[in-house]
C-alpha positions, 0 to 999 in steps of 0.5 A, a space after each residue: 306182603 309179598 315174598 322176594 320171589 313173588 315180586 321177582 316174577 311180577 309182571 311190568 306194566 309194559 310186559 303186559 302190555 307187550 303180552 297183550 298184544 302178542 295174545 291180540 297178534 295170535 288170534 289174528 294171524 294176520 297175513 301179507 299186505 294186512 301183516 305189514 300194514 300192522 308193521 306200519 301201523 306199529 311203527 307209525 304209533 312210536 315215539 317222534 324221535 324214534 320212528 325215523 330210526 324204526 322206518 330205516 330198520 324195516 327199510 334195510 330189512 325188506 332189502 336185505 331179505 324181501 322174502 321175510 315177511 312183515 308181522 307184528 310181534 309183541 306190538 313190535 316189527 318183526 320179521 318171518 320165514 316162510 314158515 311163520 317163525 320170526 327170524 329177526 325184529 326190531 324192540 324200541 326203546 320207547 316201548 319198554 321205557 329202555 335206554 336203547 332201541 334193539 334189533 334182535 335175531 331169535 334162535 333160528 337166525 343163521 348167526 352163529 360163529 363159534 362158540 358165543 356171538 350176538 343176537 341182539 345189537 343195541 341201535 340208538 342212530 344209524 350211519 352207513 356203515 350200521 346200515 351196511 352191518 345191518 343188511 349183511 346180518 339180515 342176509 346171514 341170518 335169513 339164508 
């Protein structure tokens, strides 16, 4: 029988999943037109009512910030400095058996203000003014 702790550190079928996919993503290490087409491919494999919201994100992304480039990360779009490191992505809810969709910014996003801010902002349906939102956090973060 296995001990709390044990269980604790257990993996989900979706994690797994996701590990998988990210093993698949660094053998690879697809670039430019390949990248994005696998960004395309991703969100094009969602959820029905997912994938419009998906198509949006990427869309407003690219505006915001045309010099990130489009790569897969974890089986999910994602978005890459010059160096290759992931600026900001997106995780759909689908994907994950989670309530909402993220998008998210790692470490090196240009985010911070002060002492505590967000780097990952639920989306479930965008308006224009979360699309306004979205394209200047792009840009911050990005710069």
């Amino acid at each position: 029988m296995a001990t709390k702790d044990e269980d604790s550190t257990k993996l989900s079928a979706q994690e797994k999943a996701a590990l998988k996919e990210r093993t698949r993503e660094l053998k690879a290490a697809k670039k430019g037109a390949e990248a994005e087409q696998a960004v395309l491919d991703a969100i094009a494999a969602l959820a029905e009512g997912e994938r419009p919201l998906a198509e949006r994100v990427h869309a407003l992304i690219k505006e915001a910030a045309p010099h990130l480039a489009p790569r897969t990360w974890y089986g999910m779009p994602a978005y890459a400095n010059a160096d290759g490191k992931v600026v900001c992505f997106f995780k759909a809810a689908s994907k994950f058996d989670v309530r909402y969709a993220e998008l998210g910014f790692n470490e090196l996003a240009n985010l911070d203000d002060g002492n505590m801010w967000p780097t990952v902002f639920a989306i479930v349906k965008l308006t224009e003014a979360d699309e306004k939102r979205i394209v200047e956090l792009v840009k911050q973060a990005a710069s």
